[in-house]
C-alpha positions in Angstrom: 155.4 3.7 68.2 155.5 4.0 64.2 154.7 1.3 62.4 156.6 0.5 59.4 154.4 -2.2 56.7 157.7 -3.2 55.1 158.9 -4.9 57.7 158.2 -8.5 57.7 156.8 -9.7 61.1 153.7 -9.5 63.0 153.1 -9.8 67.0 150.0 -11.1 68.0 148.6 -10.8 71.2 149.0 -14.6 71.8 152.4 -14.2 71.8 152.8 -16.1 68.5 154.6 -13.8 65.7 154.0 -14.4 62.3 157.4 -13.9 59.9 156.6 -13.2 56.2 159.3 -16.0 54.1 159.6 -13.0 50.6 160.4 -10.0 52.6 163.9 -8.5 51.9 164.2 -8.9 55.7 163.5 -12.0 56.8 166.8 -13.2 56.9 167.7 -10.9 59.8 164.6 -11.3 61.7 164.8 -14.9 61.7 167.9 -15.5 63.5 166.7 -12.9 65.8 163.4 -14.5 67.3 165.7 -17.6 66.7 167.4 -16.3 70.0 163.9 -16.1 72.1 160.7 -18.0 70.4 160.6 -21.4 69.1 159.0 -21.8 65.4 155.8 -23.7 65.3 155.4 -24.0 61.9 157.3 -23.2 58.4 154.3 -23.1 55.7 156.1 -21.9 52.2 155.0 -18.0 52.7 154.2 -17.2 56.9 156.2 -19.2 59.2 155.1 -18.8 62.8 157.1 -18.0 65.7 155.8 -18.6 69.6 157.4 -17.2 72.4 157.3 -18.8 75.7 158.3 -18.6 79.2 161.1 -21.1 79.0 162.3 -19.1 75.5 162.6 -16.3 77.4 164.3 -17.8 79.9 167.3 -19.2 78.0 167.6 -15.8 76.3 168.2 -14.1 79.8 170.5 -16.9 80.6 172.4 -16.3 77.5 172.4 -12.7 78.3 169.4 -11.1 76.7 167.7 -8.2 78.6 163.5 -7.1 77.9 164.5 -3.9 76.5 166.8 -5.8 74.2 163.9 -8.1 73.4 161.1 -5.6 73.2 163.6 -3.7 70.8 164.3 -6.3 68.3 160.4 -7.0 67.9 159.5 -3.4 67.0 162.4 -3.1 64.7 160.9 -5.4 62.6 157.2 -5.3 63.1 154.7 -3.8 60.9 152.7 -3.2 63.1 152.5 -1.4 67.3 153.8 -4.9 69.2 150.8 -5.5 71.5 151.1 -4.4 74.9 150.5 -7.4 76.7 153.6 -9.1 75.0 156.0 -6.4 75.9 154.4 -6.5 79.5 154.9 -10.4 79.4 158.3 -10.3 78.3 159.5 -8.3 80.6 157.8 -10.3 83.5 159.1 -13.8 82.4 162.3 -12.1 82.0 162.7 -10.9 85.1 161.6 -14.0 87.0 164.5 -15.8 86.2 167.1 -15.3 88.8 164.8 -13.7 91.0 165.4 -16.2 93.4 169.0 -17.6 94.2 170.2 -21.1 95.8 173.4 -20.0 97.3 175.5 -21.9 100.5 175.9 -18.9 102.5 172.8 -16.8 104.0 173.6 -13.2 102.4 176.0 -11.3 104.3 177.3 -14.1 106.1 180.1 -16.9 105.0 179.6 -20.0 104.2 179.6 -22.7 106.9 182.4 -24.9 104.5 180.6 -27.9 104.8 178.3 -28.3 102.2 175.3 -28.8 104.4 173.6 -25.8 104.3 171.4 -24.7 101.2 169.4 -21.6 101.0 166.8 -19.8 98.9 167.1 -16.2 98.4 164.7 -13.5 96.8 164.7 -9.5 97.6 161.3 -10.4 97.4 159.4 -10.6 100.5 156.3 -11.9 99.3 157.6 -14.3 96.6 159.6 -15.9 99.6 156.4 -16.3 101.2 154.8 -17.7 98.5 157.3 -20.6 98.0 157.0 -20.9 101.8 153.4 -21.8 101.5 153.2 -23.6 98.2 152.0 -26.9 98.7 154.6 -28.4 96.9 157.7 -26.2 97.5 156.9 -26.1 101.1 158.3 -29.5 101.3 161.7 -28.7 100.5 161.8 -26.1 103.0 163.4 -27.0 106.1 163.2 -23.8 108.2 162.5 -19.8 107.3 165.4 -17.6 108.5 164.3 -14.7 107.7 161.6 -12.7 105.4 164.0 -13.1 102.4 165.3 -16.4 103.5 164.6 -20.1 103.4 166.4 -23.2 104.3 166.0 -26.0 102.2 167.1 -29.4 102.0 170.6 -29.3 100.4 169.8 -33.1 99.4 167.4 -31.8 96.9 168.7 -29.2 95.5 168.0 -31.0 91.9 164.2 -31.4 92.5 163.7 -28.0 93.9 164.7 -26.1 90.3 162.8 -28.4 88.9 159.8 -27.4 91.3 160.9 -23.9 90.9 160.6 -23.7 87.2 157.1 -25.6 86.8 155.9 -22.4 89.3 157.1 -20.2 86.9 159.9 -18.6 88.4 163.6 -20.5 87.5 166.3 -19.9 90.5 169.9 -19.1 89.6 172.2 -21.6 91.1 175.0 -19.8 93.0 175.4 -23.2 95.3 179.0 -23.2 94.0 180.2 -26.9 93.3 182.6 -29.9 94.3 186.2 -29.9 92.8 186.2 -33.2 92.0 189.7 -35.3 92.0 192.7 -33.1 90.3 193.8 -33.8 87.0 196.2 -31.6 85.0 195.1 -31.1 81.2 196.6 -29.4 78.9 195.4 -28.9 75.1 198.6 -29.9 72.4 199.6 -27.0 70.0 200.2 -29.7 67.5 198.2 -32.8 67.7 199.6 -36.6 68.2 198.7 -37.2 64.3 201.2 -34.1 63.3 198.7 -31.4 63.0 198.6 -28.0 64.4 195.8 -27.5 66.6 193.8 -24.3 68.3 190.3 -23.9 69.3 188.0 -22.2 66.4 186.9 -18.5 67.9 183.4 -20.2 69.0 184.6 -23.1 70.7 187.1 -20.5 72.5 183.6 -18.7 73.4 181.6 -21.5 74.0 183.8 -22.9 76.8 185.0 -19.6 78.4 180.8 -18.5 78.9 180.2 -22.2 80.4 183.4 -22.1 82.9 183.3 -18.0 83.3 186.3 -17.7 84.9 185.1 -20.3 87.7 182.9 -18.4 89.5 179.5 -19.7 91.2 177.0 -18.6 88.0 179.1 -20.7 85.6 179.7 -24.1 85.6 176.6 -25.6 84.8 174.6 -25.3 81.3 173.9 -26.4 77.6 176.4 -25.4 74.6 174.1 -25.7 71.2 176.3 -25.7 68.3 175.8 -27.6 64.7 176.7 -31.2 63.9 180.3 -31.0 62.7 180.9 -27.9 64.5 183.4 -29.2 66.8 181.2 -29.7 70.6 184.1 -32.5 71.4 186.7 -29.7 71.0 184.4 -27.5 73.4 184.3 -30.0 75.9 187.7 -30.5 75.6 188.2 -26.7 76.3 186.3 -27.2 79.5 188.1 -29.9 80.6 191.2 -28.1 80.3 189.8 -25.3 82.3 188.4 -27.6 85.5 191.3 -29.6 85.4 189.5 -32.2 87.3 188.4 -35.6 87.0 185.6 -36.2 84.3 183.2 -38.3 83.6 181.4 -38.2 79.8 178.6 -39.6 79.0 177.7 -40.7 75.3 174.7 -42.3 73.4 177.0 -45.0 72.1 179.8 -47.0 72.1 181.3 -46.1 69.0 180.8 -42.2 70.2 182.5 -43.3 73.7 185.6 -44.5 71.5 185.8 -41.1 69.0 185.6 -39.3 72.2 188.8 -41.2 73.6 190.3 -40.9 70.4 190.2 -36.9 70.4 191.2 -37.0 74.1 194.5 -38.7 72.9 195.7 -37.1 69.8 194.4 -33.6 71.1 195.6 -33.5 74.6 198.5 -34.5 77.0 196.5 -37.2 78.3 197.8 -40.9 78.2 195.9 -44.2 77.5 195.7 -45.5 81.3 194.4 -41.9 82.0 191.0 -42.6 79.9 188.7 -45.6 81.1 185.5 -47.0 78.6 182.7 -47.8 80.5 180.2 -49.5 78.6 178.7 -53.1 77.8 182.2 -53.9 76.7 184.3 -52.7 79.2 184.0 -51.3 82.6 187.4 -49.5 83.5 187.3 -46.5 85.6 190.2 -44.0 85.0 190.4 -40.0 86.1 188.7 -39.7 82.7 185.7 -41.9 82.2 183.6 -42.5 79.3 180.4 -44.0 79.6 177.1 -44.5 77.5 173.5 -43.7 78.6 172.6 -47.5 77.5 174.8 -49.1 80.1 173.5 -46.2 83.1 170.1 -47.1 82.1 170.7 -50.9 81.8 168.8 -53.1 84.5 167.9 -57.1 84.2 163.7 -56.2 84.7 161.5 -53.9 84.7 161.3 -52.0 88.3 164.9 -53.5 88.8 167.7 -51.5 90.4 170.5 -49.6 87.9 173.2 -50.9 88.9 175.8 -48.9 86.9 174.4 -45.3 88.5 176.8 -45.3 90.8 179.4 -44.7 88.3 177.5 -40.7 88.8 177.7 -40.1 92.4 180.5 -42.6 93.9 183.8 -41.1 92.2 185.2 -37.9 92.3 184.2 -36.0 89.5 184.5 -32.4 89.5 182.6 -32.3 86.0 180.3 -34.7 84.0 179.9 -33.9 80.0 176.5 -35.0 78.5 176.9 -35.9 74.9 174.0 -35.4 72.9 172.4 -34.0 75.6 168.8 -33.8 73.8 168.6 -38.2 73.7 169.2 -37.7 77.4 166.9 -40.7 79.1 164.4 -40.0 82.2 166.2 -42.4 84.8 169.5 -39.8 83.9 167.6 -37.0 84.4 166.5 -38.4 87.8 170.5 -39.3 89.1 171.1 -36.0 87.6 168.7 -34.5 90.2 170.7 -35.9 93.1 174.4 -34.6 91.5 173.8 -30.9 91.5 177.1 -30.3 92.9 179.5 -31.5 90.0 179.6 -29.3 87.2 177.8 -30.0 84.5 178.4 -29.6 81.2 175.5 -30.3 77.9 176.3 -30.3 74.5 173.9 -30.9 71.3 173.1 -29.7 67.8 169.2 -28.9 69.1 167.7 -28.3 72.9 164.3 -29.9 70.8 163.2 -33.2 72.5 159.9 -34.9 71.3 159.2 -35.8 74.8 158.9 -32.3 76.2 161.5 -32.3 78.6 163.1 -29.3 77.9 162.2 -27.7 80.9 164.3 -30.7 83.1 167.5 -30.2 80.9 167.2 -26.5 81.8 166.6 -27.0 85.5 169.0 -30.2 86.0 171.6 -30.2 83.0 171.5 -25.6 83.3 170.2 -23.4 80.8 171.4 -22.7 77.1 174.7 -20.8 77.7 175.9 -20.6 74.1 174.3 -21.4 70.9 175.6 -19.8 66.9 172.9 -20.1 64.3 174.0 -22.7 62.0 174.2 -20.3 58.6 176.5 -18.2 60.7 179.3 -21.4 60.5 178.2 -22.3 57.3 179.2 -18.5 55.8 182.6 -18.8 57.8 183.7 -22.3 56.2 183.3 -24.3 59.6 180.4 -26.8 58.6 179.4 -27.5 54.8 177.2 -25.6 52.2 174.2 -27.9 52.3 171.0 -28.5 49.7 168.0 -29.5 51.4 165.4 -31.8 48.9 162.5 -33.4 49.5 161.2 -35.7 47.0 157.6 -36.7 46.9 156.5 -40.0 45.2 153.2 -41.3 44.7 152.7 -44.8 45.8 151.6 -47.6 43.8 147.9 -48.5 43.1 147.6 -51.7 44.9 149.6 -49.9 47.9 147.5 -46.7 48.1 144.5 -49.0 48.5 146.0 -50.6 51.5 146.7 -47.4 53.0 143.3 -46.0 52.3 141.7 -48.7 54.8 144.3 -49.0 57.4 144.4 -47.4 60.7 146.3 -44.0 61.3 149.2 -45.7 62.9 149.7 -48.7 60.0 149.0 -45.5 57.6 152.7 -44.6 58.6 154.4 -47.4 58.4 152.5 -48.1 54.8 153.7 -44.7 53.6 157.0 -44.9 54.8 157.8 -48.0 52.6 157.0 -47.3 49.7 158.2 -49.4 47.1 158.5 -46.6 44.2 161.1 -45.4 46.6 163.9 -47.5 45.7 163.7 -46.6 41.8 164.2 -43.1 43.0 166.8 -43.9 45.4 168.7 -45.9 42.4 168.7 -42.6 40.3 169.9 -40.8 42.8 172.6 -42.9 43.6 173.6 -43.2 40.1 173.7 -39.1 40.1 176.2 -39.2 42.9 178.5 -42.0 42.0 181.0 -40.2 42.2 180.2 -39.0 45.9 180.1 -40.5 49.8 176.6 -41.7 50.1 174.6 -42.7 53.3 171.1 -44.3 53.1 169.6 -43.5 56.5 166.0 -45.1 57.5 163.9 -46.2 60.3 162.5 -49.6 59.1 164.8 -52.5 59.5 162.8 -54.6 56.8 163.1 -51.9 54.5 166.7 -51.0 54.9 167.7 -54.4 54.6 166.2 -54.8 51.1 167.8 -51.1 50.1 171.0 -52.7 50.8 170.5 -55.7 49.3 169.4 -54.0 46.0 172.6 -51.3 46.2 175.0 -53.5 47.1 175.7 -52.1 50.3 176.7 -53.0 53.4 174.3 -52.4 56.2 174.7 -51.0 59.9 171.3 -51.9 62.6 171.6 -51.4 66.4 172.4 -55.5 66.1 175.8 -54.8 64.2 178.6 -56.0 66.1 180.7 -52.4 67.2 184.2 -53.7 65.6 181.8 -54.4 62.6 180.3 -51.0 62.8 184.2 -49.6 63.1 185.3 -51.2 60.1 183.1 -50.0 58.1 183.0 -46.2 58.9 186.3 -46.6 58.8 186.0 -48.3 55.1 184.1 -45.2 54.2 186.2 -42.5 56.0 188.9 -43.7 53.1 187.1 -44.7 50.2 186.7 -48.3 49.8 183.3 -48.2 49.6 181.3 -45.0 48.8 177.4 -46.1 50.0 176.6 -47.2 53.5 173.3 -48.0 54.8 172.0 -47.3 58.7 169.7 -47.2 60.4 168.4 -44.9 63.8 172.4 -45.6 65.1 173.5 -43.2 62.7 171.4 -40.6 63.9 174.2 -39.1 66.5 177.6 -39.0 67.3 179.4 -40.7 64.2 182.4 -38.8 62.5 182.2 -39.6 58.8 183.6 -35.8 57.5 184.1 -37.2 53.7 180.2 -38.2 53.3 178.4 -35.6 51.3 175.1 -37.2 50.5 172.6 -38.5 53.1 169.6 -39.8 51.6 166.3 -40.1 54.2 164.2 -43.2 53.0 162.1 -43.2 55.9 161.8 -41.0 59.6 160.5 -41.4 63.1 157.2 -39.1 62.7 157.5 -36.0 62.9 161.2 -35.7 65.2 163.0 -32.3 64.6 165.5 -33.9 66.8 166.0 -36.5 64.3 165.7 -34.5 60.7 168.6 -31.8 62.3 171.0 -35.1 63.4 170.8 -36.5 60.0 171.7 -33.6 58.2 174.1 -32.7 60.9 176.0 -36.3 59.9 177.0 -34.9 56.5 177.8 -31.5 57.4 182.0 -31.6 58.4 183.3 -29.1 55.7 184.5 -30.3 52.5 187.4 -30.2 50.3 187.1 -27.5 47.6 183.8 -26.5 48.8 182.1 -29.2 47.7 178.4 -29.2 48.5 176.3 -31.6 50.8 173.2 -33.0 49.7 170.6 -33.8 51.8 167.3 -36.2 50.5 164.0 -37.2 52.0 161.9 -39.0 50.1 158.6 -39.0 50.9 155.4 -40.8 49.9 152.9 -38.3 48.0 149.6 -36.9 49.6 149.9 -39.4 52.6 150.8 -38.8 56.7 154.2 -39.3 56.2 154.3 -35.7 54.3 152.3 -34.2 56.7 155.4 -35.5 59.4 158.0 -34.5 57.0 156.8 -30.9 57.2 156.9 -31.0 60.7 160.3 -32.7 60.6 161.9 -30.3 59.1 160.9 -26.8 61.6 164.0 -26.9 62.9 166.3 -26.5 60.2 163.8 -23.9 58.6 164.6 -21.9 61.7 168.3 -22.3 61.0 167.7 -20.9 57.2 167.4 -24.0 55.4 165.2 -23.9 52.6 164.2 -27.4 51.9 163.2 -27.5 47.5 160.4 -30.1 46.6 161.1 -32.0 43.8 158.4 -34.8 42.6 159.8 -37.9 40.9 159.1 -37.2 37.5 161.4 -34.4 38.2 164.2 -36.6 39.3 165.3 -37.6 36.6 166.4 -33.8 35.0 167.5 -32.7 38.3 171.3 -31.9 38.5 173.0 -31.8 41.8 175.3 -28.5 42.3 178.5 -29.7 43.1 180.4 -26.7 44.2 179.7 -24.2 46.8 180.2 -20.4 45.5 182.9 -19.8 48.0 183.5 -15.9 49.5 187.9 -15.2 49.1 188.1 -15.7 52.8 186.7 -19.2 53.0 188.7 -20.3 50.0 192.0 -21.1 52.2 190.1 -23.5 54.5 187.8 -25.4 52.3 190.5 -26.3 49.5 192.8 -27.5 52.4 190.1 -30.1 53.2 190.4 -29.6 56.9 
């Protein structure tokens, strides 16, 4: 095939794919290999692309055929797409789905008891394969037939996770548990006196997840930006199962906004939501709960004894909030409910730990997922300005540093003193704005606030204490708040424009896209979000800071480096240029 040397990409035969940054087309193939490789890294010119078997995957679960694949890389290379790639992509591709858990042995009915699970493949020999693997042979209970196994409907968790480490995902067609009725009806007009109807995405987002309640549905991950609305998604799903629910949140002031949107959003009532978390344990046909009180147990090698909150009520759907924090004992009860529908729902499917193979197998694959420039061009999350600002630490400090071991190194860098002087002038150039100081180190944040004049939320801040203030922020009594990691998910602050990063956990994407995500609720008037790292000079913690921010280069944020003598002649921009048809919804502040 022609090559074309304007284009801006290049395949290698590693499958990694290089994407030149100044081409007048890099725009458009970003958010394409966005869809089925992972970025790697974001240097300032070449940012590199990888695409793997798990990629792939989620891009045929979302829909995306090899030939649509294969197409969309020699569109845009400069070069013949190596041969090997195409051949890989169309293997990986078709492996998913190649084999089937279904209830029924194919052209038979289903027994109705839920005691019979079987894998299925038109392929003889991949059948026998699994039949003879030395660890998929122990699910198997008995083969039927050359295209048939039995397998032990108790495990039906473990064996997609077995399936996907061989390589070859299964499609759940196992069908799933109603779960306990409970009629659910969005409100056209909410309990606060607002009208009320799902954005086109969130429309989207939950019809693909539910599709129409057949057997492929049901089960998967909705990826959508911070401020983007997943509450209202899961919301929609609920509606549509009109079942009994149980939610699952990474805290208990998330637990309460999610019971607050429940109430003024749908017909539900007060006695029909429960809380159950370290406060309160009431179970209701809607229950929310945290992962800290799931994962609570009095010692180490201790029962849980809050996990049977999962399997002992009658859900017919479970919601993961956040679903990227979600702990390893979860996963593992997750494995054992495989007949409730399941329902995932997070800004990023990145985790740090490496688990994103067991949110696809347990949780389901990535059903629905908008880039987040895509909701930033139609007025549904804010314009945002990405900085980071590089500091050079003092004398007396860089010596310290320079004999310290590579983990001290980090900590050393990250609290820097010449920070705060910065921090001051940036304050002081949006006095005028909603400011959150977000940072890792306790020590460190509690001297920031003590210098501002802020008021400070740590994990040890009592939740009414926590309440009060975002609430004293939400409407303007005070305008600078400092947090630390507890402010890194689930905490509705839409009037905060400025988040300023004094320090980070390494090198988490995870982390870098929930902070930004915690300013990005649309503004009045199209007023812009600001978004500041501040980062010690030539030291580890800008090599982690690079690596931080991979994510939300692959989303099209351009982060600008500013170094602190610059500071002082920076100006923020304060509007957003605003296309006609956003103008309507940004000056009406919703």
């Amino acid at each position: 095939m022609a090559y074309n040397p304007e284009n801006p990409m290049i395949v290698q035969s590693d499958k990694s794919v290089l994407l030149e940054v100044n081409n007048d087309h890099y725009q458009e193939a970003r958010d394409m290999l966005a869809r089925f490789a992972e970025l790697e890294k974001s240097p300032e010119h070449i940012h590199t692309y990888r695409i793997t078997p798990l990629s792939l995957w989620n891009a045929a679960a979302a829909g995306m055929s090899a030939e649509s694949i294969i197409a969309a890389l020699y569109a845009h290379s400069k070069y013949d797409v190596p041969s090997n790639v195409t051949v890989d992509i169309a293997d990986y591709i078709s492996r998913y789905g190649r084999l089937k858990l279904v209830r029924a042995r194919p052209g038979r009915a289903d027994d109705g008891t839920g005691q019979t699970l079987f894998l299925v493949s038109d392929d003889p020999a991949l059948i026998a394969q699994v039949a003879h693997h030395k660890t998929l042979q122990s699910f198997v209970l008995e083969q039927i037939d050359d295209t048939t196994l039995k397998v032990n409907p108790a495990q039906r968790g473990q064996i997609k996770q077995a399936l996907i480490r061989f390589g070859f995902p299964a499609e759940d067609l196992a069908g799933y548990v109603e779960g306990a009725g409970l009629p659910l009806q969005l409100l056209a007009r909410t309990r606060s006196g607002e009208s009320f109807v799902l954005r086109h995405y969130q429309q989207e987002a939950a019809d693909v997840f539910y599709a129409g309640g057949q057997m492929h549905g049901g089960s998967g991950v909705i990826v959508l930006p911070c401020g983007a609305g997943k509450t209202m998604v899961g919301m929609a799903a609920m509606a549509k199962t009109q079942c009994a629910t149980l939610i699952l949140t990474p805290s208990t002031v998330a637990a309460r906004q999610w019971r607050a949107e429940l109430l003024d959003k749908t017909d539900l009532r007060e006695e029909d939501i429960g809380e159950y978390t370290g406060q309160s344990k009431e179970i209701r046909p809607v229950t929310v709960a945290t992962y800290q009180i799931l994962t609570y147990r009095k010692r180490k090698g201790a029962p849980f004894p809050h996990f049977g909150l999962l399997n002992e009520h009658n859900w017919g759907l479970i919601i993961y909030d956040e679903v990227h924090l979600l702990p390893a004992p979860v996963f593992r009860i997750t494995a054992e409910i495989q007949a409730r529908r399941r329902l995932g729902l997070t800004a990023t499917l990145v985790r740090e730990d490496g688990q994103e193979e067991d949110v696809f197998a347990l949780i389901g694959p990535k059903k629905y997922d908008v880039p987040w420039k895509d909701l930033e061009r139609q007025g549904w999350i804010a314009t945002a300005e990405c900085h980071e600002i590089r500091i050079p630490m003092p004398e007396d400090h860089r010596m310290i540093y320079a004999i310290a071991d590579s983990r001290e190194k980090i900590t050393i860098a990250a609290n820097n003193p010449d920070k705060l002087h910065i921090l001051k002038t940036l304050l002081e150039k949006h006095r005028e704005d909603s400011v959150m100081i977000i940072g890792t180190y306790l020590d460190q944040l509690r001297r920031v606030a003590a210098e501002v004049s802020a008021p400070l939320i740590t994990g040890r801040t009592a939740v009414r204490r926590r309440e009060q203030l975002f609430k004293q922020l939400r409407e303007g009594e005070i305008n600078v708040l400092v947090i630390s990691k507890v402010g890194n998910f689930s905490i509705d602050l839409p009037d905060v424009n400025v988040a300023i990063q004094i320090s980070g956990s390494f090198g988490s994407r995870q982390e870098e896209a929930q902070r930004l995500g915690r300013i990005l609720r649309p503004k009045r008037y199209g007023l812009i979000a600001h978004f500041y790292t501040l980062v010690s000079r030539d030291t580890r913690e800008q090599d982690f800071s690079a690596k931080r921010q991979l994510f939300l280069t692959e989303q099209g944020y351009h982060y600008e480096i500013l170094y602190d003598t610059e500071v002082a002649d920076y100006e923020p921009t304060l509007l957003a240029l605003v296309a006609e048809e956003r103008l309507p919804y940004l000056t009406a502040g919703r």
